[in-house]
N, C-alpha and C positions, 0 to 999 in steps of 0.2 A: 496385524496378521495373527492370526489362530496361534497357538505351539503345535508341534507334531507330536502325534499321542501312537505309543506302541501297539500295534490291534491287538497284541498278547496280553498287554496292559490292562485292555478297556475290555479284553477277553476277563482276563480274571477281576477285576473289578465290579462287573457284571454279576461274575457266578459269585463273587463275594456278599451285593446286595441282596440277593436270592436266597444263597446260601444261610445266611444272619439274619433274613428276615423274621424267623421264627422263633429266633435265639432275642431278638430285640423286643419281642412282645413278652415272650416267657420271662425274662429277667431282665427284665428295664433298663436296659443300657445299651447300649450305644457299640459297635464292633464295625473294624472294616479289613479291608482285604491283607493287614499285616498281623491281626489279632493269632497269638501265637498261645501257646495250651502256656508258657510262659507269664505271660501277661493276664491272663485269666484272674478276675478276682478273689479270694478265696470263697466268699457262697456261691461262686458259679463254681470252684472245683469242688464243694463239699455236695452240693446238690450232683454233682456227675458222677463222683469217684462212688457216692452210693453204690450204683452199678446195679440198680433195682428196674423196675420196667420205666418209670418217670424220667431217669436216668439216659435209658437207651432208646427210649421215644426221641428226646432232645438231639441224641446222638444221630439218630435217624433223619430228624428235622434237616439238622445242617444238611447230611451226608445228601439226602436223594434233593434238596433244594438245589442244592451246589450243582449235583451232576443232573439236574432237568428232570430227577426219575417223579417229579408228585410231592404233594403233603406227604409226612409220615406214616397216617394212618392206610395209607395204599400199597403200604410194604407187604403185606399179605396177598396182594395181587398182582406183584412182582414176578416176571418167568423167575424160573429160577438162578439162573445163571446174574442176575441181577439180584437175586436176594442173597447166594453167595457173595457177592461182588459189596454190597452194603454192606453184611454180615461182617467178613473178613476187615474191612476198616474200621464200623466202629469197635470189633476187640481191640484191634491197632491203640485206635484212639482213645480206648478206657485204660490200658495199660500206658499208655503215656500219662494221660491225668493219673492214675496210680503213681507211675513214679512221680511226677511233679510234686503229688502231695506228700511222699515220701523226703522229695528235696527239698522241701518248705519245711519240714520237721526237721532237718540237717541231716538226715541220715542217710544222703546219697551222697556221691559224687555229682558232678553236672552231666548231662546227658543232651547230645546236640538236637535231637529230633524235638526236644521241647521249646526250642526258639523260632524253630519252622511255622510261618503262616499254615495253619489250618486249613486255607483251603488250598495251600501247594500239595501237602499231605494227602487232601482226599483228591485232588485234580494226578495228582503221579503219583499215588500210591502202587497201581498195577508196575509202573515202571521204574520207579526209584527206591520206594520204603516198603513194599512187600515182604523184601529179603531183612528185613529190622525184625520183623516181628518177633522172631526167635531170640533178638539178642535183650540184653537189658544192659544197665549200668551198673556202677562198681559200689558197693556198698563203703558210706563213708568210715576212715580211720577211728573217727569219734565215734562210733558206734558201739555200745557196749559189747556187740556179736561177735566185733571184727574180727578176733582171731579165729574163731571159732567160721567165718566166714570163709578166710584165708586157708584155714588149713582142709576145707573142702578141695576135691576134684576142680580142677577149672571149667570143667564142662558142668560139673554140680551146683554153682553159685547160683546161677539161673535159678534153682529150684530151692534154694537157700531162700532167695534175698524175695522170690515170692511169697514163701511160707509167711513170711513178716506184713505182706501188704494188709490181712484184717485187723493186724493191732495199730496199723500204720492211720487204715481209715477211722478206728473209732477214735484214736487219740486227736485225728485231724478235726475228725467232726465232734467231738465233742468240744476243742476251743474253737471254729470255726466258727464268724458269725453267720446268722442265718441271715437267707434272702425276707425283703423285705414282704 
C-alpha cells in the first residue's frame, strides 16, 4: 500500500519543481522544496547578492515559476498588481541573500528568515513575511562597528547595518568562488 502524502506537501513540492526549474539550468545544481537562502552555495549567493539585472532575472525565475505567473522574461506583461506582488519579494529575497552573505563573513548575528524554504517565503510571503521586510538582524559583537552600531538609535541600526551591505558584497565576491 501507497504512504499518504500531504496534498499541501505534493502542493509545495510541485511549486518547488517549477519553481527551481530555472535555477537548475542557470547554475547546475540540483535544489528541492527545503533549499533555504541558508543552504545556498556561495557562487549561487555571490551571483544573487550582485543585485544587478542577471541577479533579479534569477530572482524573477524562481519567484513567477513558483507562483505559476510565466518565464521571467514576461514580467513586463504582468497586470500590475502582480508586478508589485513579484517586485515586493524578490527585494525580500535580495535583502535576505544580503544578510546571509553578511553572516557568512561573520558579521551578523543569525537571522531566522534565512533557514526558511524559499519557496515557503515566496508561497506566504503576502501572509507571514511581508511584515519582515522592514526588520533586519543584529550586527555581530565582532564586528569592528559594533559599538558604534550600538550606540545608534534602535530604530537607526536598520540603516546603520545597511550602509555596510556594498562593502559586505565586494568583500564576499571578491573571495567568493565563481560559478562554473
Amino acid at each position: 500500500m501507497a504512504g499518504i502524502v500531504d496534498i499541501n506537501e505534493g502542493r509545495r513540492r510541485v511549486a518547488a519543481k517549477k519553481g527551481f526549474a530555472p535555477w537548475s539550468r542557470r547554475f547546475r545544481t540540483s535544489f528541492n522544496e527545503n533549499m533555504s537562502i541558508r543552504r545556498l552555495d556561495n557562487p549561487v549567493i555571490g551571483y544573487l547578492v550582485r543585485g544587478g539585472e542577471d541577479s533579479v532575472m534569477a530572482l524573477y525565475e524562481l519567484i513567477m515559476a513558483t507562483k505559476g505567473l510565466g518565464p521571467a522574461m514576461r514580467f513586463h506583461y504582468l497586470d500590475s498588481e502582480s508586478k508589485m506582488y513579484v517586485t515586493d519579494i524578490t527585494l525580500f529575497l535580495l535583502d535576505l541573500v544580503r544578510f546571509e552573505t553578511m553572516y557568512r563573513l561573520g558579521w551578523l548575528d543569525d537571522y531566522p528568515f534565512l533557514d526558511v524554504p524559499l519557496i515557503d517565503l515566496i508561497a506566504s510571503f503576502k501572509d507571514q513575511f511581508s511584515a519582515a521586510r522592514d526588520s533586519s538582524p543584529v550586527l555581530s559583537q565582532s564586528h569592528p562597528l559594533y559599538r558604534q552600531y550600538l550606540a545608534e538609535y534602535e530604530g537607526d541600526r536598520n540603516v546603520f547595518l545597511r550602509k555596510l551591505i556594498p562593502e559586505a558584497i565586494k568583500t564576499f565576491c571578491d573571495n567568493a568562488l565563481p560559478l562554473e
